[in-house]
C-alpha positions as CSV (number, residue, x, y, z in Angstrom):
1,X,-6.2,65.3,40.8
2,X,-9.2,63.3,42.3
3,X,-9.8,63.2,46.1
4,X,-12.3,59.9,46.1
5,X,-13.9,59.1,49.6
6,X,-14.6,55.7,50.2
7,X,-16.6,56.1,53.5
8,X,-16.1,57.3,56.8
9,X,-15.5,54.1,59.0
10,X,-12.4,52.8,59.1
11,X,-13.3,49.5,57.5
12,X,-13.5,51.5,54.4
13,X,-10.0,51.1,54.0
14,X,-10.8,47.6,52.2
15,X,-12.0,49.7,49.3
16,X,-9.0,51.6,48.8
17,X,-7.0,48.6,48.8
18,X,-9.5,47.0,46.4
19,X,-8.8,49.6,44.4
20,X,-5.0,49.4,43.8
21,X,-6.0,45.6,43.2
22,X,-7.8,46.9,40.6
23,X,-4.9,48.9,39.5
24,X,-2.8,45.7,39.3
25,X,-5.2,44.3,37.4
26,X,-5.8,46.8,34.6
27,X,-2.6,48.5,34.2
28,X,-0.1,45.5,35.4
29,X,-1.4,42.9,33.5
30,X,-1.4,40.7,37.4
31,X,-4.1,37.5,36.8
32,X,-6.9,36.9,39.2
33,X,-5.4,34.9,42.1
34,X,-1.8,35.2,41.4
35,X,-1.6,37.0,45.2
36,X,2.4,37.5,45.0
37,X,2.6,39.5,41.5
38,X,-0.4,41.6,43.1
39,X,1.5,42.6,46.3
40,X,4.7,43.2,44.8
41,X,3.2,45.3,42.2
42,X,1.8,47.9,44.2
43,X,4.8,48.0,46.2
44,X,6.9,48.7,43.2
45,X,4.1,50.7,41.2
46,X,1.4,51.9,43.4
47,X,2.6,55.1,45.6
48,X,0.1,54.8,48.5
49,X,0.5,55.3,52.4
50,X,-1.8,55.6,55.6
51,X,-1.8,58.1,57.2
52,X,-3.2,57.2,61.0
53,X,-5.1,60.6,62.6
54,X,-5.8,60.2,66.7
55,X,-6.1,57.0,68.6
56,X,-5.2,53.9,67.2
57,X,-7.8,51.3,68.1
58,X,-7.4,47.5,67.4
59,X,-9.3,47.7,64.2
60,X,-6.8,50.7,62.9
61,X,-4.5,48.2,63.6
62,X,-5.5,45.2,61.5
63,X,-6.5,48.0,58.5
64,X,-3.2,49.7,58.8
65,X,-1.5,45.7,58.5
66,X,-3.4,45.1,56.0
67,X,-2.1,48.3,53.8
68,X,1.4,47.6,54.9
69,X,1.6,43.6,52.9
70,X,0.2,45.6,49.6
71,X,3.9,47.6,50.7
72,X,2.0,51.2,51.9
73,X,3.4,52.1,55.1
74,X,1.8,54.0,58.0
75,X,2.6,57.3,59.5
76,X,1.0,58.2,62.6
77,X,0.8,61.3,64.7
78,X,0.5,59.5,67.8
79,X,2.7,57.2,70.1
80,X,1.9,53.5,68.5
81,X,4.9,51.0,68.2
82,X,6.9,51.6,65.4
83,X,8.0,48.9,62.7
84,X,11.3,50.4,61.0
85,X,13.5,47.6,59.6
86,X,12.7,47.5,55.8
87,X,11.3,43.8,54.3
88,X,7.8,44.2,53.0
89,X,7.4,48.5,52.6
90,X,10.4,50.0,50.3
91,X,11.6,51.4,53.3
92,X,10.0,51.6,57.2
93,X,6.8,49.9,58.1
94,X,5.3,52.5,60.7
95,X,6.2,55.1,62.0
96,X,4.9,56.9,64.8
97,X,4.8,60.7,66.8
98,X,5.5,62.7,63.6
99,X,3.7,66.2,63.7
100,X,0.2,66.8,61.6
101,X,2.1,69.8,60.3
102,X,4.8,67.0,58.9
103,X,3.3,64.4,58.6
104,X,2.3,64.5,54.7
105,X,6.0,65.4,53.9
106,X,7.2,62.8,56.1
107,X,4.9,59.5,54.2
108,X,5.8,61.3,50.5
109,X,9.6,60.7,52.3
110,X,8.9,57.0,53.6
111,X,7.0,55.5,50.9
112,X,9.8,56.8,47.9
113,X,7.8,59.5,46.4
114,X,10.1,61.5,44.1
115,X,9.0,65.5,43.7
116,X,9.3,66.9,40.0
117,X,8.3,70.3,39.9
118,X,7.6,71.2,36.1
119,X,7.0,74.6,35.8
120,X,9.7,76.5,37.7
121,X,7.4,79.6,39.2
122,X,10.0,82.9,38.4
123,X,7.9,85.9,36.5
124,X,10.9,85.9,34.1
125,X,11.5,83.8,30.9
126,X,13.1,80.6,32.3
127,X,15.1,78.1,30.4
128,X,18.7,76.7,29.1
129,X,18.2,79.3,26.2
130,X,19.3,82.0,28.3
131,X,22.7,80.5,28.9
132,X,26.0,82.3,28.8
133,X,23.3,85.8,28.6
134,X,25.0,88.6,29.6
135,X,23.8,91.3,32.0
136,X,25.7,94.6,30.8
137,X,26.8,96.8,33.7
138,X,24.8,99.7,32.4
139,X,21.6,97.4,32.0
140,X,22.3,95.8,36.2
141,X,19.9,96.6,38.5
142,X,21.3,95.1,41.5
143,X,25.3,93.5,42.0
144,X,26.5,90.5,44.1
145,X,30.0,89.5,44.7
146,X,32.7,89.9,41.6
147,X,35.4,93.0,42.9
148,X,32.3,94.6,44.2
149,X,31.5,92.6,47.4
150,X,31.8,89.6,49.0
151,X,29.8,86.3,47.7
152,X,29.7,82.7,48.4
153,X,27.8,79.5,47.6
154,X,27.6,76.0,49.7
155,X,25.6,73.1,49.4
156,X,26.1,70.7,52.2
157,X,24.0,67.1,52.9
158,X,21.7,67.3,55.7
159,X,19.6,65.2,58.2
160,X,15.7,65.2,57.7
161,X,15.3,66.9,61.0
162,X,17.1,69.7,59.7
163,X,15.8,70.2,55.7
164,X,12.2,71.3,55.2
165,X,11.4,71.1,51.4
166,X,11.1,73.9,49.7
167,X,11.7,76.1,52.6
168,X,13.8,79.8,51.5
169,X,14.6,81.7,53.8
170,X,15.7,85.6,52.9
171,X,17.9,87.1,55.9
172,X,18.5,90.4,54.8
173,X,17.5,93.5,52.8
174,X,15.5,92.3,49.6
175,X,15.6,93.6,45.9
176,X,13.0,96.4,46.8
177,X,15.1,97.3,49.3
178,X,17.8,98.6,47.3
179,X,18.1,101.3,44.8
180,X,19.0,101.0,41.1
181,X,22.8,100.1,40.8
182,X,23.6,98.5,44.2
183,X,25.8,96.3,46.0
184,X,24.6,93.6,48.3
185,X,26.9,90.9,49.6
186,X,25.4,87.6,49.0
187,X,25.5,83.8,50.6
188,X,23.7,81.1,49.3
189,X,23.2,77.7,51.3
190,X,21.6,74.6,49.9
191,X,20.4,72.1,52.5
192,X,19.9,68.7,50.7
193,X,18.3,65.1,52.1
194,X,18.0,62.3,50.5
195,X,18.6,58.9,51.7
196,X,21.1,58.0,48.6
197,X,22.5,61.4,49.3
198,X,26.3,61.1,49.8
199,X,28.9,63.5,50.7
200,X,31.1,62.8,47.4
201,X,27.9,63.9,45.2
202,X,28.1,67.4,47.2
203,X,30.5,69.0,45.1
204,X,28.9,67.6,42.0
205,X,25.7,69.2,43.1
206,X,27.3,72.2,44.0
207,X,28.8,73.3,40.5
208,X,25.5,73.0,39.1
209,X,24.3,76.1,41.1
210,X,26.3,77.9,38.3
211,X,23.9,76.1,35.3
212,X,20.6,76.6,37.3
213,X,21.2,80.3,37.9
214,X,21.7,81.1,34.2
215,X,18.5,79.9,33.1
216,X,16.2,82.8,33.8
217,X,16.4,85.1,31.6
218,X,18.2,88.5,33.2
219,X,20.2,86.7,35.7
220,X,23.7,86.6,35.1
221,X,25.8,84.1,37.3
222,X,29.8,83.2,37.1
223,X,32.1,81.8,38.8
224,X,31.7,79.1,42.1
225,X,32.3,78.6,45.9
226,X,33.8,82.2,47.3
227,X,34.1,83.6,43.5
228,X,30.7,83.9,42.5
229,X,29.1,86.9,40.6
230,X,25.8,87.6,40.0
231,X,23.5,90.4,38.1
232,X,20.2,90.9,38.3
233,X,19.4,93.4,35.0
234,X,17.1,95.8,35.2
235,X,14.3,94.3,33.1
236,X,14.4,91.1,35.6
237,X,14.0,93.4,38.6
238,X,10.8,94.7,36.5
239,X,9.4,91.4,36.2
240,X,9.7,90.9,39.7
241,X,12.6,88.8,40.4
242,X,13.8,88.6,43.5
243,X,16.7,87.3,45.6
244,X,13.9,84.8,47.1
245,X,13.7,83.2,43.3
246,X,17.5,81.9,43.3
247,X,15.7,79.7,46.3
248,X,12.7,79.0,44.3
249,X,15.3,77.7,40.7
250,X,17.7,76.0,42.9
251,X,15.0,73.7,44.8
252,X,13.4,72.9,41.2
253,X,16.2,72.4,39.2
254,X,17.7,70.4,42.1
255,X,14.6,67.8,42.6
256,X,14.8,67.5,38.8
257,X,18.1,67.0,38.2
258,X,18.9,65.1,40.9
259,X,15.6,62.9,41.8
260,X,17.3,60.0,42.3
261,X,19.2,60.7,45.1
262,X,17.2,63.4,46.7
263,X,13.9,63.5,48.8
């Protein structure tokens, strides 16, 4: 990753479009002059977006129009009018009074990033290897669900306003928390966005839960819905597995799997 400054004034925003030109150039094989290929090729091929800090003076203006006919939208933290039908940007133009806290998440959203996380971060062996692994009673650390207790799973579609990616959220006691050979109830709920997202791929999406949890090794997972069982073995606890780490598999496994139709 390169962070390249092109100046501080705002008519150094002509550089950075210069450069995807140059990117059309080298790598899209565009000819000098041919103006349409140019545009629609770093539309299609060149992920790039304004983001508009403060005021928004007439010059930010023209800059920011400028940006959006090479198809990079703007997202502003201020109150500036907003363009959201879709034509020349893959989806909305500009968009306007999102959060600075939000506001990166929000252009990866608008302008079609898709997230691949390739290195799922558990501090256990991870992988489809450890499929169908069995967690032995006298080798469990920690129980959920099964005739033990009660545990469910749900993944349900959701409005952007209501899904932060990558956000897990623990409510309740934690691994350390209990002592060799317990019991905890468990609920798992996936929140998923995406503007392809459909309520017919939910239960699709769901049954993979089962897949995803197998694949670190010491986690055993069966069953689905309100009939789920999971094992956390001994030597996984050891590692430092926690219940936090289902989150941190699910959201990996689910951008990578299903990058198409999430955001």
């Amino acid at each position: 990753t390169r962070l390249v400054p092109f100046g501080k004034d705002i008519a150094s925003t002509v550089y950075s479009a210069g450069f995807s030109a140059r990117v059309a150039l080298t790598f899209g094989n565009v000819q000098p002059g041919d103006y349409r290929r140019m545009l629609l090729y770093n539309k299609d091929r060149v992920f790039a977006f304004v983001i508009a800090l403060g005021e928004v003076d007439d010059e930010k203006y023209a800059n920011a129009a400028g940006a959006i006919n090479f198809g990079f939208p703007t997202i502003a933290d201020t109150n500036i009018p907003e363009v959201l039908p879709r034509g020349v940007c893959t989806y909305e133009h500009v968009v306007s009074n999102i959060p600075d806290d939000e506001i990166v998440t929000k252009a990866i959203e608008i302008r079609g990033l898709k997230i691949t996380v390739e290195k799922v971060d558990v501090p256990v062996a991870f992988g489809p290897a450890f499929e169908g692994e069995r967690v032995r009673k006298e080798n469990t650390y920690i129980e959920f669900g099964g005739n033990r207790s009660e545990a469910v799973e749900f993944l349900s579609m959701a409005d952007s306003s209501e899904v932060e990616d990558g956000k897990i959220e623990v409510f309740g006691p934690e691994v350390d928390d209990v002592k060799e050979g317990g019991v905890l109830p468990l609920g798992i709920e996936v929140l998923v966005y995406g503007r392809k997202m459909q309520e017919d791929f939910e239960p699709v999406m769901e049954r993979q839960i089962h897949y995803f949890l197998n694949y670190p090794s010491g986690i055993f997972h069966m069953g689905q819905r309100n009939i789920s069982w999971v094992r956390f073995s001994k030597d996984a606890v050891k590692s430092g597995f926690k219940i936090r780490h289902i989150g941190t598999v699910l959201h990996a496994k689910m951008h990578l799997q299903f990058a198409n139709i999430m955001d």
